[in-house]
KEVEXVEX-101547 format. One line per field, with one value per atom (N, C-alpha, C): atom name; x, z, y; residue number from 1; residue in one letter. Coordinates in nm, 4 decimals, decimal comma. Last residue first. Example, Ala and Ser with C-alpha at 12.3 -4.5 7.8 and 13.67 -1.06 7.14 Angstrom:
site	c(N:CA:C:N:CA:C);
u	c(1,2850:1,3670:1,2900:1,3190:1,2300:1,3200);
w	c(0,7080:0,7140:0,7870:0,7800:0,7800:0,7800);
v	c(-0,2250:-0,1060:0,0030:-0,5690:-0,4500:-0,3300);
pos	c(2:2:2:1:1:1);
code	c(s:s:s:a:a:a);
This chain:
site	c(N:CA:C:N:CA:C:N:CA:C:N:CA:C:N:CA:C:N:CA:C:N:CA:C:N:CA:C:N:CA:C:N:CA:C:N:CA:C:N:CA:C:N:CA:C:N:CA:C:N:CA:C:N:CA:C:N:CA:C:N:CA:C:N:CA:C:N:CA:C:N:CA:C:N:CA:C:N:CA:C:N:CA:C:N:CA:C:N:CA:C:N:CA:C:N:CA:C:N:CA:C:N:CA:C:N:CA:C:N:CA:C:N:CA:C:N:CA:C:N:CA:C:N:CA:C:N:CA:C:N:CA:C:N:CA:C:N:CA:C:N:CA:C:N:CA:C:N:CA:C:N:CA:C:N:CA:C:N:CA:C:N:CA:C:N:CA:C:N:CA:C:N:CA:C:N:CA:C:N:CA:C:N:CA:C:N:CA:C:N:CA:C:N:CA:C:N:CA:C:N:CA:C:N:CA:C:N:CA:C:N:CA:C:N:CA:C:N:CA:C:N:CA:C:N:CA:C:N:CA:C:N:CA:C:N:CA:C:N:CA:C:N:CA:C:N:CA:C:N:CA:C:N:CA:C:N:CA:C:N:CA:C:N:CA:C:N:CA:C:N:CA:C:N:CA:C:N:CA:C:N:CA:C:N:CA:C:N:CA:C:N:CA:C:N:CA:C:N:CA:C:N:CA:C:N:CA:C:N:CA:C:N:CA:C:N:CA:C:N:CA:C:N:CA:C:N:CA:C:N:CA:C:N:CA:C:N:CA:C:N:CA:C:N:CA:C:N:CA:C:N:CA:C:N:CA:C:N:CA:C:N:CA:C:N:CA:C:N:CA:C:N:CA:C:N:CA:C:N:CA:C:N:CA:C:N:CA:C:N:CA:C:N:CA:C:N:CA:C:N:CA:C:N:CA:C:N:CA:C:N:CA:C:N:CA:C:N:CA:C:N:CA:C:N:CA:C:N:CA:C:N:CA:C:N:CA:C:N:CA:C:N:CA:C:N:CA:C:N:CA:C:N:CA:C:N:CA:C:N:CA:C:N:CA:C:N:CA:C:N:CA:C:N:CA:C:N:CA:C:N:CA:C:N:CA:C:N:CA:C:N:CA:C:N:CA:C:N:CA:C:N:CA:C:N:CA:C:N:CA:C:N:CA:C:N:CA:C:N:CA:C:N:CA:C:N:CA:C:N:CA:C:N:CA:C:N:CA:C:N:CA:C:N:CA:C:N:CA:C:N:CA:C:N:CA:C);
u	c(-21,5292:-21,6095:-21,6626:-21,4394:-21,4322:-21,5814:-21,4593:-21,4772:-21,4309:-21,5439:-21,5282:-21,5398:-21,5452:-21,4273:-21,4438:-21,7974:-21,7547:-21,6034:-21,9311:-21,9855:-21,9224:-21,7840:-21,7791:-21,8586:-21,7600:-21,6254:-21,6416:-22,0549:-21,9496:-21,8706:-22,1001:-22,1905:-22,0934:-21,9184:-21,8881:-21,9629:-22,0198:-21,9079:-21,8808:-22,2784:-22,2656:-22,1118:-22,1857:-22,2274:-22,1997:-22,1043:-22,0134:-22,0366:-22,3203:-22,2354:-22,0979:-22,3985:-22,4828:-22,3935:-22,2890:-22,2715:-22,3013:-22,3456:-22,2038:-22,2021:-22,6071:-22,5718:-22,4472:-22,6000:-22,6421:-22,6388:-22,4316:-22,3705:-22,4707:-22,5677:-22,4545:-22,3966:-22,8046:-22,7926:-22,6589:-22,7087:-22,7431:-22,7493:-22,6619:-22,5562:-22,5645:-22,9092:-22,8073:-22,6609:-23,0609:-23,1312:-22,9722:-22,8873:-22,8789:-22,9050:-22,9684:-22,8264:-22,8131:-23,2639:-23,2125:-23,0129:-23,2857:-23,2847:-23,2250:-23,5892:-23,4360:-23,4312:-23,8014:-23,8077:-23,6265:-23,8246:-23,8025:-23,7365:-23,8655:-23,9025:-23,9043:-23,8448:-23,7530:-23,8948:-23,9841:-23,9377:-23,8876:-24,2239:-24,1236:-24,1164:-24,2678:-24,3189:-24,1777:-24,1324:-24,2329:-24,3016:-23,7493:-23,8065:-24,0692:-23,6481:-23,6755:-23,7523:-23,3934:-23,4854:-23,5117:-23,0592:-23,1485:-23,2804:-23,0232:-22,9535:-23,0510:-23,2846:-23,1494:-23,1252:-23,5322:-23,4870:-23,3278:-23,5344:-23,5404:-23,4664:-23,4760:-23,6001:-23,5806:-23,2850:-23,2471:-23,3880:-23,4533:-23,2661:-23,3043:-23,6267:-23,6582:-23,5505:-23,4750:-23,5968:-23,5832:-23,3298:-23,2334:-23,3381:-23,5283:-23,4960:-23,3963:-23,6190:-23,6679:-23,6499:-23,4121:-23,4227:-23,5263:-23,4595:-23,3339:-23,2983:-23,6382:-23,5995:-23,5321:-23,5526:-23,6939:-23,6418:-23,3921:-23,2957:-23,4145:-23,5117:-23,3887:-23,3383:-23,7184:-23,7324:-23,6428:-23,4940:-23,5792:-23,6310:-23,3522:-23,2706:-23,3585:-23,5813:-23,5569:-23,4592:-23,6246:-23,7618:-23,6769:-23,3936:-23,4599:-23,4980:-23,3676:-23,3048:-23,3097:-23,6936:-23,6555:-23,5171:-24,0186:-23,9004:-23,7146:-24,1660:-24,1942:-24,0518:-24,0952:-24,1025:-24,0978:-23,9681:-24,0548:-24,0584:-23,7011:-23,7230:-23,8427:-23,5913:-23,7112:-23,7057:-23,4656:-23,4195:-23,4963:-23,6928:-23,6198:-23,6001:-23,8093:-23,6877:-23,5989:-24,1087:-24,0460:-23,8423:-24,2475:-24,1804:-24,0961:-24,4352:-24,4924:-24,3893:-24,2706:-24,3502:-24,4086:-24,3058:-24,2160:-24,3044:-24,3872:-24,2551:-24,2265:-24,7077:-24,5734:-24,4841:-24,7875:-24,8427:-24,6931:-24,8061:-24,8971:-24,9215:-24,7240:-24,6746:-24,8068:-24,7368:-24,7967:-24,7667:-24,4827:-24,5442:-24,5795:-24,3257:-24,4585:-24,5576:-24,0501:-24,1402:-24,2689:-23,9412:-23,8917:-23,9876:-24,0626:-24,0427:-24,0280:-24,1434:-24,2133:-24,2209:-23,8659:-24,0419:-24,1716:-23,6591:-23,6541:-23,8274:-23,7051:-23,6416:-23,6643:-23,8516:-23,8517:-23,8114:-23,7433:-23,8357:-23,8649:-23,4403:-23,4939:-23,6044:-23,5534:-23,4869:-23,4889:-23,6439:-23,7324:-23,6962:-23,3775:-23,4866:-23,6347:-23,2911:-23,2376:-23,3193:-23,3825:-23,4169:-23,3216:-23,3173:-23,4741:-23,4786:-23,0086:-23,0836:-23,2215:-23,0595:-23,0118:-23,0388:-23,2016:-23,2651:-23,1902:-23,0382:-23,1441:-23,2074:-22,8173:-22,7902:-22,9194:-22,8896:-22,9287:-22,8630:-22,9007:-22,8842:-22,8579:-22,8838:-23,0109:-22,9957:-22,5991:-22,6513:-22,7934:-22,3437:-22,4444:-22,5697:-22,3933:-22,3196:-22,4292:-22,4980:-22,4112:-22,3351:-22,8298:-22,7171:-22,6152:-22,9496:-22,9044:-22,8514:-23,0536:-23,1508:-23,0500:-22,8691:-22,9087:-22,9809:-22,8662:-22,7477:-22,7448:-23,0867:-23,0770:-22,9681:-23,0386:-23,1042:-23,1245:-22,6947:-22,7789:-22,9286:-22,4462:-22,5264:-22,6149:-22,3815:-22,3013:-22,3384:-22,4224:-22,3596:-22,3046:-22,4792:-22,5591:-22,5226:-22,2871:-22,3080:-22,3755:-22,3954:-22,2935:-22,2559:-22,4961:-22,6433:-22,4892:-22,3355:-22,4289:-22,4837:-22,2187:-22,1421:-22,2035:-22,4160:-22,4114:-22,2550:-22,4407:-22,5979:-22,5006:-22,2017:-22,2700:-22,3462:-22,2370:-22,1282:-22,1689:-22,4460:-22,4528:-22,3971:-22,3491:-22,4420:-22,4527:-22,1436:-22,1213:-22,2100:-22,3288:-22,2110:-22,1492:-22,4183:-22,5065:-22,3959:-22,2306:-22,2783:-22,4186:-22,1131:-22,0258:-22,0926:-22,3584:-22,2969:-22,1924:-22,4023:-22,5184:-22,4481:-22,1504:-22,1514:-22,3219:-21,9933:-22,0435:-22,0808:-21,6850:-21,7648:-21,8792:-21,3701:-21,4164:-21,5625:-21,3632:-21,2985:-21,3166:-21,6434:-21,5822:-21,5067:-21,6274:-21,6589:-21,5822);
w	c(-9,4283:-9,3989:-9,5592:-9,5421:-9,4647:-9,4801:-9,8920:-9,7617:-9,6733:-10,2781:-10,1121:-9,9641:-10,3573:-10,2917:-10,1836:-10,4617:-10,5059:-10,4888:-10,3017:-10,4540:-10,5717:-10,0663:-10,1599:-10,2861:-9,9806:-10,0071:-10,0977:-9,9564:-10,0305:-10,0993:-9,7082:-9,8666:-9,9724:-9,5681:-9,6155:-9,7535:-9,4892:-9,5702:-9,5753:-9,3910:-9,5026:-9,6162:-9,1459:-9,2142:-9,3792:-9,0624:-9,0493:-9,1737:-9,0170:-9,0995:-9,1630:-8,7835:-8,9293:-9,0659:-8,5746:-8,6302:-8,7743:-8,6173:-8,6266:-8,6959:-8,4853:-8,6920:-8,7184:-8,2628:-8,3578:-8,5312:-8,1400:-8,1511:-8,2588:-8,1928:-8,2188:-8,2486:-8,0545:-8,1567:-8,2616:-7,7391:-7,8534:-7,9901:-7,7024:-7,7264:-7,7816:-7,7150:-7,8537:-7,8262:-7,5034:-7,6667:-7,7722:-7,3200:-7,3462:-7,4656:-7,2913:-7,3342:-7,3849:-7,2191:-7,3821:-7,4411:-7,0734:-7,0817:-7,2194:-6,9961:-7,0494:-7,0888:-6,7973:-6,9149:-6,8912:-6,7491:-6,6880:-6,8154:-6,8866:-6,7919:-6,7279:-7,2878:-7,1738:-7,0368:-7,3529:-7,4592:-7,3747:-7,2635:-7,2219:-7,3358:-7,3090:-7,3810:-7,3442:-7,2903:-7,2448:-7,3039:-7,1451:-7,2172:-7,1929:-6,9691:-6,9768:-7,0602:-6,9062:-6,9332:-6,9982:-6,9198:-6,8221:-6,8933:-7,0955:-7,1602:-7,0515:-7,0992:-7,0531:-7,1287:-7,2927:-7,1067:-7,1013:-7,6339:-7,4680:-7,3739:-7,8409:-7,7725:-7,6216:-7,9821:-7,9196:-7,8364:-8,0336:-7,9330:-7,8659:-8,1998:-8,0616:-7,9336:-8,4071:-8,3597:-8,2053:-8,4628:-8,4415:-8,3600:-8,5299:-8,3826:-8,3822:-8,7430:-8,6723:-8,5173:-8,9416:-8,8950:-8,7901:-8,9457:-8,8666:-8,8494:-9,1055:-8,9606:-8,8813:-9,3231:-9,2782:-9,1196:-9,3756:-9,3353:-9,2911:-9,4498:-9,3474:-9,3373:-9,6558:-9,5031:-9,4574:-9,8729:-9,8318:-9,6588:-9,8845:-9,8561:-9,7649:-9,9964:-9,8670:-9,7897:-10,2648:-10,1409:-9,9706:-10,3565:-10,3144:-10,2355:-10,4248:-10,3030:-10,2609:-10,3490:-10,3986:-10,3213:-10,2870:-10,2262:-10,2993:-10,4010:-10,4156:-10,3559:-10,2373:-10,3780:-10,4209:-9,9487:-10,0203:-10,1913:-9,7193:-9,8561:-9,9004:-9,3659:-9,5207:-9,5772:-9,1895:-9,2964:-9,3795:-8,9096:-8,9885:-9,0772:-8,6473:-8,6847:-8,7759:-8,6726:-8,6499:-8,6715:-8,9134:-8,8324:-8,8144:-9,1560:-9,0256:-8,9020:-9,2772:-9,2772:-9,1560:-9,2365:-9,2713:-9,2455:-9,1240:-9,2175:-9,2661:-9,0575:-9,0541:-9,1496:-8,9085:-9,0291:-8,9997:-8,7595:-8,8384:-8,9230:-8,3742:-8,5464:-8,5916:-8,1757:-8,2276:-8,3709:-7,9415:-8,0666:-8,1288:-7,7128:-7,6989:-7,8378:-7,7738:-7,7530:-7,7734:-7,7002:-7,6465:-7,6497:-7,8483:-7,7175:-7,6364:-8,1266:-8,0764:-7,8808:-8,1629:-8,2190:-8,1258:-8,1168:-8,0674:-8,1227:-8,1499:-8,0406:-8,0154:-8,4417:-8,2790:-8,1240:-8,5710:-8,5416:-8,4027:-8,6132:-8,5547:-8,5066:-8,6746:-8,5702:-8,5184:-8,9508:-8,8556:-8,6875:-9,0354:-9,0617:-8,9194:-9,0042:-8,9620:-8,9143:-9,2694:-9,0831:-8,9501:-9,4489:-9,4267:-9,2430:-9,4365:-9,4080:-9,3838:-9,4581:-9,3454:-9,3873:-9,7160:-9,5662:-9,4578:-9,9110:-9,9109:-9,7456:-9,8884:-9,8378:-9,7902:-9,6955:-9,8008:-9,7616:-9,5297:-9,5177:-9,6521:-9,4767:-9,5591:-9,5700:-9,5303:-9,4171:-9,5626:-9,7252:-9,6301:-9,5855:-9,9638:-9,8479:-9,7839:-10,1125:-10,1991:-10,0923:-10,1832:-10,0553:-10,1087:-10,3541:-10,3436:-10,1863:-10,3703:-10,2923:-10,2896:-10,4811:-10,2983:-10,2544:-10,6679:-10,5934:-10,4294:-10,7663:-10,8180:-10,6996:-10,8041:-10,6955:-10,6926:-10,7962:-10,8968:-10,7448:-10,6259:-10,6050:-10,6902:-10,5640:-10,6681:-10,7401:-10,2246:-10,2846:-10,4584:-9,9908:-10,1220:-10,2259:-9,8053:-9,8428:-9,9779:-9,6929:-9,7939:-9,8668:-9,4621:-9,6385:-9,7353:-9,2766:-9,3512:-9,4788:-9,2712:-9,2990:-9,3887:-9,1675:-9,3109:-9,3872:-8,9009:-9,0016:-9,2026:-8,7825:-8,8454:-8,8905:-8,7275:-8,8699:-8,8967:-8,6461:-8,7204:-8,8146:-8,3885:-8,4244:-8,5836:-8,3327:-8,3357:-8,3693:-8,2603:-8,3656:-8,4255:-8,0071:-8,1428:-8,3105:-7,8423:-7,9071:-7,9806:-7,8775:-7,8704:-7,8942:-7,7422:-7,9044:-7,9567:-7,5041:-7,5866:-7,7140:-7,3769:-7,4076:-7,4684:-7,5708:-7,4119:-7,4865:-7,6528:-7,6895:-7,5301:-7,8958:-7,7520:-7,7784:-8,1578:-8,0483:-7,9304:-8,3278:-8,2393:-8,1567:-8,7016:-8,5719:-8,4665);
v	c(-1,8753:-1,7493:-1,6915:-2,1592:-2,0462:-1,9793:-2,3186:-2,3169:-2,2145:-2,3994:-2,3085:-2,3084:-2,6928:-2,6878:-2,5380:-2,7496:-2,7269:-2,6516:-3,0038:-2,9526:-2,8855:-2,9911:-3,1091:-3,0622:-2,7235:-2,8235:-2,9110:-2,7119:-2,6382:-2,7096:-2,9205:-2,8768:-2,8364:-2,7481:-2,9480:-2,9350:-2,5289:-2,5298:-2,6672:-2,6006:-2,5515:-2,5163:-2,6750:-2,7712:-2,7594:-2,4444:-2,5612:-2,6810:-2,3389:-2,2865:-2,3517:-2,4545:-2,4985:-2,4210:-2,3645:-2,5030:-2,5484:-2,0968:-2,1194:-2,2586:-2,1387:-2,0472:-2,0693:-2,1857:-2,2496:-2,2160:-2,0344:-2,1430:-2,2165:-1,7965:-1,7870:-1,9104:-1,9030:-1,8425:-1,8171:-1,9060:-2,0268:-1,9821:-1,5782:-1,7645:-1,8413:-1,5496:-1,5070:-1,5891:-1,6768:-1,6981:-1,6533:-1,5701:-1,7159:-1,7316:-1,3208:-1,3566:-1,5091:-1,3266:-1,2799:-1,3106:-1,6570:-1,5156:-1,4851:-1,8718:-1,8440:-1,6485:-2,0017:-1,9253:-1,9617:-2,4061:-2,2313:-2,1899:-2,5822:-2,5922:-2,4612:-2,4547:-2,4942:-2,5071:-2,2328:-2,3811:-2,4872:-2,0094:-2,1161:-2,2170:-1,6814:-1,8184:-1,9099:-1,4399:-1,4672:-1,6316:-1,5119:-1,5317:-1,5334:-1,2210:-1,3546:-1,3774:-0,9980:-1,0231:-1,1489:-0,9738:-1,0205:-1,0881:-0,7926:-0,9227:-1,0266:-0,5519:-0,6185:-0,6937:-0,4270:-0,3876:-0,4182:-0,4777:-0,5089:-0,4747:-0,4044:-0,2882:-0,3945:-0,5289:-0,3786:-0,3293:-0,7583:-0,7398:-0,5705:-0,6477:-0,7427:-0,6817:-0,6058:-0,5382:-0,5164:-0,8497:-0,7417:-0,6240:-1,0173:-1,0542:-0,9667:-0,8666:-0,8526:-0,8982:-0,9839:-0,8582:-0,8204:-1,2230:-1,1795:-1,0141:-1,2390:-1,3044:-1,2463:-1,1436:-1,0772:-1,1299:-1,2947:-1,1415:-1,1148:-1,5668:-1,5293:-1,3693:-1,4380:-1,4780:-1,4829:-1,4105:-1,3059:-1,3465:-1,6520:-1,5390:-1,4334:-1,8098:-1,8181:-1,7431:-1,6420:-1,6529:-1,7033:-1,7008:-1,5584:-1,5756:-1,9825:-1,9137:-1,7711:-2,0808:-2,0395:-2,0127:-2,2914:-2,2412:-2,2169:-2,4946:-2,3450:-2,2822:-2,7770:-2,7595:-2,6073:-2,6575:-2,6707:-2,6796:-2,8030:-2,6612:-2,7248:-2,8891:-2,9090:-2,7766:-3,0290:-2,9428:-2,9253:-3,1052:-3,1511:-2,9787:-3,0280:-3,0216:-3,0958:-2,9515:-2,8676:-2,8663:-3,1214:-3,1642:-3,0344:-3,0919:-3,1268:-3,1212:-2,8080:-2,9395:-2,9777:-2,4406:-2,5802:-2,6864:-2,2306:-2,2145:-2,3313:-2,2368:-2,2385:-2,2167:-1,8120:-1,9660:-2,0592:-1,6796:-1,6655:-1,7544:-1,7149:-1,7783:-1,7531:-1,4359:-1,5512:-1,6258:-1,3057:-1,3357:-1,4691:-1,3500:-1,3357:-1,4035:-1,2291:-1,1673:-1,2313:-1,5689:-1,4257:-1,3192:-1,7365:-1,7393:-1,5985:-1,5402:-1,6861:-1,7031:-1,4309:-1,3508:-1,4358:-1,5796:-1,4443:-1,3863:-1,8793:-1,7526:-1,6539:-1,8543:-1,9627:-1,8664:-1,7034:-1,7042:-1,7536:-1,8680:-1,7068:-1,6655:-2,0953:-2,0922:-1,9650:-2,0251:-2,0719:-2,0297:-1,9954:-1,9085:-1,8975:-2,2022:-2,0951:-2,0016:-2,3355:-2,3714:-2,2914:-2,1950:-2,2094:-2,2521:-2,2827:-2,1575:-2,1375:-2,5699:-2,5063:-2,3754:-2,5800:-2,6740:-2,5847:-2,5119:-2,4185:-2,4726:-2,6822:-2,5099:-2,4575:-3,0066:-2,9056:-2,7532:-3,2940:-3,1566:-3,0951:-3,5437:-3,4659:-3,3704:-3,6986:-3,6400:-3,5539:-3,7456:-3,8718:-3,8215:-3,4622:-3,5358:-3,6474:-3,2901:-3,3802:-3,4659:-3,2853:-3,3159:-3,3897:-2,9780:-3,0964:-3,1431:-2,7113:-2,8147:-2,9341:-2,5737:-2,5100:-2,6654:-2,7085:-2,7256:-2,7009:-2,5718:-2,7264:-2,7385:-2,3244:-2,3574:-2,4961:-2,2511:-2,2885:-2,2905:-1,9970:-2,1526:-2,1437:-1,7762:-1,8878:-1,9696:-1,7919:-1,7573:-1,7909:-1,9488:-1,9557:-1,8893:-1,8659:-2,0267:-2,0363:-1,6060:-1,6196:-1,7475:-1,7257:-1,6429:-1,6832:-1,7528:-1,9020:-1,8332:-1,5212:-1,6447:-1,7934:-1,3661:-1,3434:-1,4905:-1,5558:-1,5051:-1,4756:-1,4564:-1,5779:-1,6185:-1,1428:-1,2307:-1,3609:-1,1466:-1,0492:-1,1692:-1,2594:-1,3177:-1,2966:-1,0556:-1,1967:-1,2953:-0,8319:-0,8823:-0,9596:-0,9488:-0,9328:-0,8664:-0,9558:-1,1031:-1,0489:-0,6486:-0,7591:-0,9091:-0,5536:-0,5038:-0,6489:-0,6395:-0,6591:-0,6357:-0,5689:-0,7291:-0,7403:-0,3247:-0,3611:-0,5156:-0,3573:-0,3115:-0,3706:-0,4035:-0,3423:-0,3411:-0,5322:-0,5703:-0,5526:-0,5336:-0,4497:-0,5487:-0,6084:-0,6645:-0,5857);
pos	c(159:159:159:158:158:158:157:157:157:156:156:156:155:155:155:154:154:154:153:153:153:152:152:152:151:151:151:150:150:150:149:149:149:148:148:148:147:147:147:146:146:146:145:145:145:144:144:144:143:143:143:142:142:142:141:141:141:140:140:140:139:139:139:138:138:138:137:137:137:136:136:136:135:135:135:134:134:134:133:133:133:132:132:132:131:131:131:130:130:130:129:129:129:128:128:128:127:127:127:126:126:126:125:125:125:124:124:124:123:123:123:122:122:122:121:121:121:120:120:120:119:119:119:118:118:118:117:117:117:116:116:116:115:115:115:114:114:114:113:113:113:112:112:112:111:111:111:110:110:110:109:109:109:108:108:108:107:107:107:106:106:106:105:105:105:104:104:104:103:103:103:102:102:102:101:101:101:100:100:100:99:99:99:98:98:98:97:97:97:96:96:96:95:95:95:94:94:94:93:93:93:92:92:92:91:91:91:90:90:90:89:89:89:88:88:88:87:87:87:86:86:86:85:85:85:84:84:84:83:83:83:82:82:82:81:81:81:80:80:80:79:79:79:78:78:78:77:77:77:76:76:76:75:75:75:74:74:74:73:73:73:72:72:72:71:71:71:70:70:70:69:69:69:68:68:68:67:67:67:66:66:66:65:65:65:64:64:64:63:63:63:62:62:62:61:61:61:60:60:60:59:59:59:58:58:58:57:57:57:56:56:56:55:55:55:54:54:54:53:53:53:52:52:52:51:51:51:50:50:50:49:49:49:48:48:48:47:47:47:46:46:46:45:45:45:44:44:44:43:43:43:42:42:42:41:41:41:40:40:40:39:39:39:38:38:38:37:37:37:36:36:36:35:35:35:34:34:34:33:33:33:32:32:32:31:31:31:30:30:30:29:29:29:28:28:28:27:27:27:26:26:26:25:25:25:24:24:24:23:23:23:22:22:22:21:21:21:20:20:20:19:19:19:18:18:18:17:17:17:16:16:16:15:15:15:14:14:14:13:13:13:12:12:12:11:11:11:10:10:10:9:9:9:8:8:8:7:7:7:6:6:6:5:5:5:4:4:4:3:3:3:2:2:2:1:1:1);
code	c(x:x:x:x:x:x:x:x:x:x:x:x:x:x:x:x:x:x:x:x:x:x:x:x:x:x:x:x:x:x:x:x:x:x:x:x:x:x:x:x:x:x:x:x:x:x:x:x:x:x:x:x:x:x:x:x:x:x:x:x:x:x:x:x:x:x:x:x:x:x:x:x:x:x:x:x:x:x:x:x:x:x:x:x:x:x:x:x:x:x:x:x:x:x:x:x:x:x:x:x:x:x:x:x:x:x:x:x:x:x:x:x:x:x:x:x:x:x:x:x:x:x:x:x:x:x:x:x:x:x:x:x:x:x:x:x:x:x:x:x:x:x:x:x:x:x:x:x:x:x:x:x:x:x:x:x:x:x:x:x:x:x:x:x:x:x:x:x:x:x:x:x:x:x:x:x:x:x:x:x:x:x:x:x:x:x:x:x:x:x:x:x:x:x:x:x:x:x:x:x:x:x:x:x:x:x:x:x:x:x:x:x:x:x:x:x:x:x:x:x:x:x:x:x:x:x:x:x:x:x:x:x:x:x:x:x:x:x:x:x:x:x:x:x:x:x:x:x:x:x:x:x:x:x:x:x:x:x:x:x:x:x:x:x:x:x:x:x:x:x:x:x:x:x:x:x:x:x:x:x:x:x:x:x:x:x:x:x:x:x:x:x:x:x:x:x:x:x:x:x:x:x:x:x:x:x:x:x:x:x:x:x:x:x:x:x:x:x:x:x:x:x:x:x:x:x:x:x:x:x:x:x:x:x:x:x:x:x:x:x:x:x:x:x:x:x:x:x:x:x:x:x:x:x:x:x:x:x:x:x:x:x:x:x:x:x:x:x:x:x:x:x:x:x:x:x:x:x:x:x:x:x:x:x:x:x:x:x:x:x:x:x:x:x:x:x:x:x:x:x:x:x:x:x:x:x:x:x:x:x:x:x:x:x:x:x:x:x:x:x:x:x:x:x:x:x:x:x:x:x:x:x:x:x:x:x:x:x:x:x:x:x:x:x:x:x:x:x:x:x:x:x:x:x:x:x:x:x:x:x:x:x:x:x:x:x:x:x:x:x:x:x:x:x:x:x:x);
């Protein structure tokens, strides 16, 4: 991670690490275990990365560039944790880096940090700095999550 750096390198770095913070969660993991909730909450390893997954999409392929969803990723409900019976921790490793490699695509081919979202989620578009703030804060939180998962299944926690 660059200590110095301009402020597009600096929160896509920072994005970088919390992306491989949450993949690293699966780490180990049976897929019986990816799917379990060994906590109060519905939350799943395989649910929060899959909806990660999505979440990339959402932002950066969906709002940001324009791009049309080819199919969904998930149940009826855009925000629940859902894994599909079929859903593997390959298969969902594989879509989360497919994801996330392509809002790395995205990042670097746009104009500014300025530039606005083409598809509103919001009342007024949002800009590309905002999308990787939230981004950051949202892979952080869920990373959060994923180390309780952990802790309690099987004591790893951190990074």
């Amino acid at each position: 991670m660059p200590y110095v750096a301009d402020e597009r390198a600096m929160l896509t770095a920072f994005l970088d690490a919390t992306r491989l913070a949450v993949r690293r969660k699966l780490d180990g993991v049976s897929v019986e275990q990816a799917r379990s909730t060994p906590t109060v909450s519905a939350l799943s390893l395989l649910g929060i990365v899959k909806h990660l997954a999505w979440t990339e999409r959402r932002w950066f392929r969906e709002s940001f560039a324009g791009e049309q969803p080819r199919f969904s990723m998930r149940g009826e409900s855009s925000t629940e944790f859902w894994a599909g019976p079929d859903d593997t921790i390959e298969s969902v490793v594989r879509l989360y880096e497919k994801e996330c490699a392509r809002a790395r695509e995205i990042t670097a081919a746009a104009s500014s940090l300025e530039q606005l979202t083409a598809n509103r989620q919001f009342a007024s578009p949002v800009s590309l700095r905002w999308i990787l703030v939230h981004m950051i804060e949202e892979t952080a939180r869920h990373t959060g999550h994923a180390d309780v998962i952990r802790e309690t299944r099987d004591g790893p926690v951190g990074e």
